[in-house]
C-alpha positions in Angstrom: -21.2 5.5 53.7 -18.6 4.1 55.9 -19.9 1.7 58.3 -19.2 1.9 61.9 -20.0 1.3 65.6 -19.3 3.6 68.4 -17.8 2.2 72.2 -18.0 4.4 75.0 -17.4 3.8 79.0 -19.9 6.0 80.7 -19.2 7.5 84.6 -21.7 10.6 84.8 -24.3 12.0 82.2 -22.1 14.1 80.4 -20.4 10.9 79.1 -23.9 10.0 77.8 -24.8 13.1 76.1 -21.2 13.0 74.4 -22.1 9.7 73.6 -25.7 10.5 71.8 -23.6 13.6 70.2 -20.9 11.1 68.3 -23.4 9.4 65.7 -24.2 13.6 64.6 -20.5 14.0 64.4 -19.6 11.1 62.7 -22.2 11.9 60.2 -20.4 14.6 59.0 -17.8 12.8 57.7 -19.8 10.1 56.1 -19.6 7.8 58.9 -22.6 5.7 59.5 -22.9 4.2 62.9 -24.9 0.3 63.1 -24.7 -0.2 66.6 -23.5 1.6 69.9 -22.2 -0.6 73.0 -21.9 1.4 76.3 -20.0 0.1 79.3 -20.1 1.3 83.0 -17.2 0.2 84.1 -13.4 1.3 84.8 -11.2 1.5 81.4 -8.3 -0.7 81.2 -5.0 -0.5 80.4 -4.7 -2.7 77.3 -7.8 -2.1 75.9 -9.6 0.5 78.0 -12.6 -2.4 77.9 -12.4 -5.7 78.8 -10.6 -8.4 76.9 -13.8 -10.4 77.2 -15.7 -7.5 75.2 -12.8 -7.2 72.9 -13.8 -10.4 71.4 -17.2 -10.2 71.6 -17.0 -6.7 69.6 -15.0 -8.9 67.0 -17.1 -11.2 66.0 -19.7 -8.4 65.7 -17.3 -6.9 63.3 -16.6 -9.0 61.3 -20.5 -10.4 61.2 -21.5 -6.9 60.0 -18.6 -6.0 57.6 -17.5 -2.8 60.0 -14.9 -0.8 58.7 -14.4 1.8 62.0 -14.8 1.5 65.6 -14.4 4.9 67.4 -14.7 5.2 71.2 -16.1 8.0 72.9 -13.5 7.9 75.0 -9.8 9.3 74.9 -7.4 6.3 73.3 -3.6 5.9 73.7 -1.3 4.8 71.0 -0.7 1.2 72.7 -4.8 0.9 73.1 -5.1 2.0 69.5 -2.4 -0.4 68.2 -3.8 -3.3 70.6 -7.2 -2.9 69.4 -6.0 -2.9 65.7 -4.1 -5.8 65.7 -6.9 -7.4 67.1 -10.1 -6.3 64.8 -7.8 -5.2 61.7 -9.8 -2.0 60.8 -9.4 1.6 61.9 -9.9 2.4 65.4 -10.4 6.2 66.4 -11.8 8.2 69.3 -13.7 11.0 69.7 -10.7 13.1 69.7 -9.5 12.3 66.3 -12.9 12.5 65.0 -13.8 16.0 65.8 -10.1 17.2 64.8 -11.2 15.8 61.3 -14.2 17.6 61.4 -12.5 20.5 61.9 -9.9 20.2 59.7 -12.5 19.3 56.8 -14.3 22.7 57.9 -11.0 25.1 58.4 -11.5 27.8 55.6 -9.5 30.8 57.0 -5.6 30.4 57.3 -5.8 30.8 61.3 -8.4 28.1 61.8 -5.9 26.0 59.2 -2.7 26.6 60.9 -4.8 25.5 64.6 -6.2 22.4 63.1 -2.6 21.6 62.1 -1.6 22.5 65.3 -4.2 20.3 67.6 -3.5 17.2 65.2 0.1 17.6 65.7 0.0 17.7 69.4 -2.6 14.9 69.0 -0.4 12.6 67.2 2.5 13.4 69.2 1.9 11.0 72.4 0.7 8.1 70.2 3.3 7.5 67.7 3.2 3.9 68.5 -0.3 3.9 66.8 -0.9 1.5 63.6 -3.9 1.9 61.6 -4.4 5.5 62.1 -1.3 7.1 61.0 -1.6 6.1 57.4 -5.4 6.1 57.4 -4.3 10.3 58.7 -1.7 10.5 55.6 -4.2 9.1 52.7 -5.3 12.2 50.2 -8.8 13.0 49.2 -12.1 12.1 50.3 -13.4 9.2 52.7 -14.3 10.4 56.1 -10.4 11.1 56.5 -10.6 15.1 56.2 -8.2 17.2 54.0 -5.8 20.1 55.1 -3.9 19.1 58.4 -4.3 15.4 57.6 -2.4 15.6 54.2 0.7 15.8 55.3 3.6 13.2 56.0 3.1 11.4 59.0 5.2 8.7 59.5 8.1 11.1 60.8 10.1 10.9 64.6 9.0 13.2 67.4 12.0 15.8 67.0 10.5 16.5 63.5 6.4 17.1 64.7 8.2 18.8 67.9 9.7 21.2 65.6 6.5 21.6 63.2 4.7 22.2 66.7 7.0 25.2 67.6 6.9 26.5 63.9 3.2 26.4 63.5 2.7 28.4 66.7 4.9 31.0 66.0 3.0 31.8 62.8 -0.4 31.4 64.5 1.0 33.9 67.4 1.8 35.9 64.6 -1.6 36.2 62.9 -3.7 36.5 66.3 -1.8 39.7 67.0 -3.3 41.2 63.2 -6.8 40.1 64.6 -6.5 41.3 68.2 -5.0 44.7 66.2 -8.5 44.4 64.3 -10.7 44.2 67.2 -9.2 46.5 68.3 -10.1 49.1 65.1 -13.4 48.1 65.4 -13.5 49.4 69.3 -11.7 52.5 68.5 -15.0 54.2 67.3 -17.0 52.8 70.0 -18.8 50.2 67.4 -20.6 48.0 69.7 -19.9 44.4 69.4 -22.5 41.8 69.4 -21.2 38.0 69.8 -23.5 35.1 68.9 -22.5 32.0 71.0 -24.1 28.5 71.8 -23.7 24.9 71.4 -23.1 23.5 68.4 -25.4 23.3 65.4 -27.7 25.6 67.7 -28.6 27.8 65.0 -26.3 30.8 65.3 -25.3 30.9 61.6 -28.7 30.9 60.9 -29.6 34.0 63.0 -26.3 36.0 62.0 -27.9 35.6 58.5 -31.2 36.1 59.5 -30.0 39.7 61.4 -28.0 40.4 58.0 -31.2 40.1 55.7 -33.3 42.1 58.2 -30.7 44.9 57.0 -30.4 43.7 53.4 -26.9 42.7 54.0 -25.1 40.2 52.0 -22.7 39.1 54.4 -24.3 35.7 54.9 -22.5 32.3 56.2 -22.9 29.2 55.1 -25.7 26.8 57.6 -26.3 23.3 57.7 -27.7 21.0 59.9 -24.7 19.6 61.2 -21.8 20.3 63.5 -19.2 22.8 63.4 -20.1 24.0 59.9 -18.3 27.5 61.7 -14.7 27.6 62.6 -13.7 31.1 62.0 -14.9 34.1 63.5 -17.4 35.9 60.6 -18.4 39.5 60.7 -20.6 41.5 59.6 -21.1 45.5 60.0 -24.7 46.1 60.6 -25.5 50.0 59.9 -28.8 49.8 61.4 -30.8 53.2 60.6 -32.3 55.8 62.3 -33.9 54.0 64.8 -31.4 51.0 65.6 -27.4 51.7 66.5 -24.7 50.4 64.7 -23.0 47.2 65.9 -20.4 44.7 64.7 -22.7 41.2 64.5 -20.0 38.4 65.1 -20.2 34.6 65.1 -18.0 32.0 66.0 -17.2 28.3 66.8 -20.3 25.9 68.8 -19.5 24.7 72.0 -19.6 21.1 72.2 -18.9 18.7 75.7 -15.6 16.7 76.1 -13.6 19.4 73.8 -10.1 17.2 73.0 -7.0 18.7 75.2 -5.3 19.1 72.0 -8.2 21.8 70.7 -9.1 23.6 73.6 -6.1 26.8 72.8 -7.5 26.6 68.9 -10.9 26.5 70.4 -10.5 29.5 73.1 -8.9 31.3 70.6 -12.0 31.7 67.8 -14.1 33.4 70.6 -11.5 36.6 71.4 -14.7 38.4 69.9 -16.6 37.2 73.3 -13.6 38.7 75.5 -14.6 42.0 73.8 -17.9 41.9 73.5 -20.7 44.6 74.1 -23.2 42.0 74.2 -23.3 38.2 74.0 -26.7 36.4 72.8 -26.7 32.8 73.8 -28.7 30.7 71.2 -30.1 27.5 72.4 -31.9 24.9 69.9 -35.9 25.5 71.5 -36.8 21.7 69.5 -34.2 19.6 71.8 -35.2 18.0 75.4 -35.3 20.2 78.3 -32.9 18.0 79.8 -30.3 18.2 77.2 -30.8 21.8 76.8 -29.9 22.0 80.5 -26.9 20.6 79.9 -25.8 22.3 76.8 -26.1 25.5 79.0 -23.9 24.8 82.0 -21.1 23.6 78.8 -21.3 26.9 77.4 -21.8 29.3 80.3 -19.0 27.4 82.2 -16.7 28.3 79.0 -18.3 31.7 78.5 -17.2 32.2 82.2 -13.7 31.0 81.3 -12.9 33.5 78.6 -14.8 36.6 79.3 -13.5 38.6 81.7 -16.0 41.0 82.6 -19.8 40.5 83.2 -21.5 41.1 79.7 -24.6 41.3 79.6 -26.2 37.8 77.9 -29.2 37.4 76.2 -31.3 34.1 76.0 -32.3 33.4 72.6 -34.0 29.9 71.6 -34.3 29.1 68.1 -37.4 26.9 66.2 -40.2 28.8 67.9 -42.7 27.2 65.9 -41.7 24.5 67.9 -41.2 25.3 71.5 -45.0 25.1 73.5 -44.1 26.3 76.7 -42.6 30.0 77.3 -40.9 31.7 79.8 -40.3 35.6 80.4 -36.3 35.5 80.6 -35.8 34.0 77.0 -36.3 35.8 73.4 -37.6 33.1 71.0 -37.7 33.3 67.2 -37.7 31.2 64.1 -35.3 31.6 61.6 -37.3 29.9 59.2 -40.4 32.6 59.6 -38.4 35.1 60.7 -40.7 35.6 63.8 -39.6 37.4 66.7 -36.0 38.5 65.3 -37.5 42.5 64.5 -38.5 42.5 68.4 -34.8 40.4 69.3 -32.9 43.6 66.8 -34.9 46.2 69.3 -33.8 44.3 72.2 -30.1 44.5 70.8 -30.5 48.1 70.3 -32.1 48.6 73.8 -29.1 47.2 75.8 -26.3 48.7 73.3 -27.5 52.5 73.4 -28.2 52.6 76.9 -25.5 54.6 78.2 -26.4 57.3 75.2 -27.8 60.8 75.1 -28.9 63.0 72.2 -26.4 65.6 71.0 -26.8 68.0 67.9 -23.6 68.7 66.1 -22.8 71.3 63.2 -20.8 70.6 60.8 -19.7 73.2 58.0 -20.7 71.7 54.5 -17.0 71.6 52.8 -15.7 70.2 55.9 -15.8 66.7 53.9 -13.9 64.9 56.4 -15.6 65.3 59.6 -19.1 64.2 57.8 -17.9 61.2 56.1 -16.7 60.1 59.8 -20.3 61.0 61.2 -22.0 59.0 58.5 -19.7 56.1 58.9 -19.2 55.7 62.9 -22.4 56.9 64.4 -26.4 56.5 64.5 -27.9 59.5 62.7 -31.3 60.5 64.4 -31.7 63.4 62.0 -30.0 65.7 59.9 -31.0 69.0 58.2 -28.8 71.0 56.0 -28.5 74.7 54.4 -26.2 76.2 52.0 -23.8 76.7 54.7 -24.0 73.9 57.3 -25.5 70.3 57.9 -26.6 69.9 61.3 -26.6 66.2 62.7 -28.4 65.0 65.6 -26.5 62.0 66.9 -27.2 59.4 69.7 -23.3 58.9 71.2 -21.4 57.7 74.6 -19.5 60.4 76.4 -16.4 58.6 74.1 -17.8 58.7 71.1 -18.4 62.3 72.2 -14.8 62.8 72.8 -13.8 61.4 69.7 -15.8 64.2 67.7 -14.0 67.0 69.8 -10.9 65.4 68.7 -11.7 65.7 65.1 -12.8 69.0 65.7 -9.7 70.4 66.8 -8.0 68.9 63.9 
């Protein structure tokens, strides 16, 4: 592993949780941090620390054979050049480092063409950078991601301006497909259910878990790091007699400090919590009260942000094998022993069929059609059949109800 230590100046407890979250990022790309040094203190202009710990940091360096030095804290391109010509290795922030991450992790075109996007914007203002910019341009593995990070950087700001405007109006492009997609999967009144939370929570864990409850193979990949999710997944739960149908969506964790060049890329992955029916906020039930508290004012101030409307949010914390105190306004499960996530799929049902009633509709038996369109749209209760006629009995909205008259008429 690469060996490195982590700076940060520190003004408020957020900066400190950032600062315990960096060592979990920087793991993910094979980064191993020796020591961390926090300051409290006003940044500088040179530096953004002191001269005096500029020195003292060097002999550390060199003493320990470090090969990286990120800061926690937001870097200019003079800072990053000063500080290079100084220690002579790489020196990052935490900006840089989580656009790596995602740019190691983009796996759908959009998330590929936003990463770009970000690092663009990122490089942009610090041209004047040393180090960095050919560390960003080297191919292959390293803790220097792929995709975005591949290309040709040492180019003049009217080029990246002009990559900037390209790149956005392809990304504008392929939003309006998935909004039109959404949008499809609204049309038949298909609830929506959006798994959100702070990173490495465990919501690819429960989308799976959900998924296999069914006997679904739609599963996402989960590991126990961050942002192993970039793109929006899917999956089209059926449910059965007894539980609705719903679309069961997951996104990108929320993380603290999100760099100004990824919050539009960011916002964007979570248009499925703009439209959902239902949002369930996982939270990780084996991490400090403390920092749990924190990770939830992170994520409801963003869910706040980008949903419009007041959806209705469920609490659900994750490793209840773990958890020894309980309280009545949070659903707790384990997606290791799959306990409580039957009574968390009733819950779901509860809160997306209660503004249904019971209808009974007949259908003739050659009318081919309108029975494929009952079988694939809505929650069959019962159905009972003759030579002549199949009779469903259907829990629907008064729109769902509509859109069966329609077909009717056809």
């Amino acid at each position: 592993m690469t060996k490195g230590i982590v700076v940060s100046i520190i003004k408020n407890k957020y900066d400190s949780i950032s600062t315990n979250e960096l060592p979990g990022l920087l793991k993910v790309l094979n980064i191993e941090v020796i020591e961390t040094f926090i300051f409290e203190r006003e940044p500088t202009p040179k530096y953004l620390i002191g001269s005096g710990k500029v020195v003292e940091l060097n002999d550390i360096i060199k003493n320990k054979e470090i090969q990286i030095v990120v800061f926690n804290n937001s870097l200019s391109g003079k800072q990053i050049r000063n500080l290079e010509n100084v220690w002579g290795i790489d020196v990052v922030d935490r900006s840089f480092i989580i656009l790596q991450i995602f740019a190691q992790n983009a796996k759908t075109h959009l998330s590929m063409l936003e990463v770009d996007l970000a690092l663009k914007r990122y490089m942009l203002p610090r041209l004047g950078g040393n180090q960095i910019y050919s560390s960003l341009s080297r191919q292959g593995g390293g803790y220097y991601a792929k995709g975005p990070g591949e290309t040709k950087l040492e180019t003049d700001q009217r080029v990246i301006l002009r990559d900037i405007y390209s790149i956005k109006k392809k990304i504008e492009s392929l939003k309006t497909k998935n909004q039109a997609s959404i949008s499809n999967r609204k049309r038949t009144e298909t609830p929506i259910v959006s798994l959100v939370g702070y990173t490495n929570a465990g919501k690819s864990s429960l989308f799976n878990s959900i998924s296999e409850h069914f006997n679904k193979s739609q599963l996402v990949e989960t590991k126990n790091q961050y942002f192993t999710t970039l793109g929006t997944k899917y999956a089209s739960i059926k449910g059965n007699a007894k539980i609705k149908p719903f679309i069961l969506v997951d996104s990108v964790g929320f993380i603290s400090n999100i760099p100004t060049e990824l919050i539009d890329s960011f916002y964007s992955t979570l248009d499925s919590v703009k439209e959902a029916d239902l949002i369930l906020y996982i939270e990780n039930g084996s991490l400090d009260e403390t920092i749990s508290n924190i990770h939830r004012k992170v994520s409801f101030d963003i869910i706040n942000q980008i949903s419009e409307t007041k959806t209705q949010i469920i609490i659900v914390k994750t490793h209840k094998d773990l958890i020894k105190y309980f309280d009545n306004d949070t659903i707790y499960i384990s997606n290791t022993t799959k306990e409580g996530i039957s009574e968390l799929i009733d819950l779901i049902n509860f809160y997306i069929t209660n503004n249904e009633k019971i209808y009974e509709i007949v259908v003739s038996i050659i009318d081919y059609k309108m029975i494929s369109f009952i079988k694939s749209n809505f929650r069959i209760l019962n159905e009972v059949s003759n030579i002549k006629t199949i009779t469903f009995r259907l829990s629907l909205t008064d729109k769902q109800v509509g859109l069966i008259e329609k077909m009717q008429k056809k």
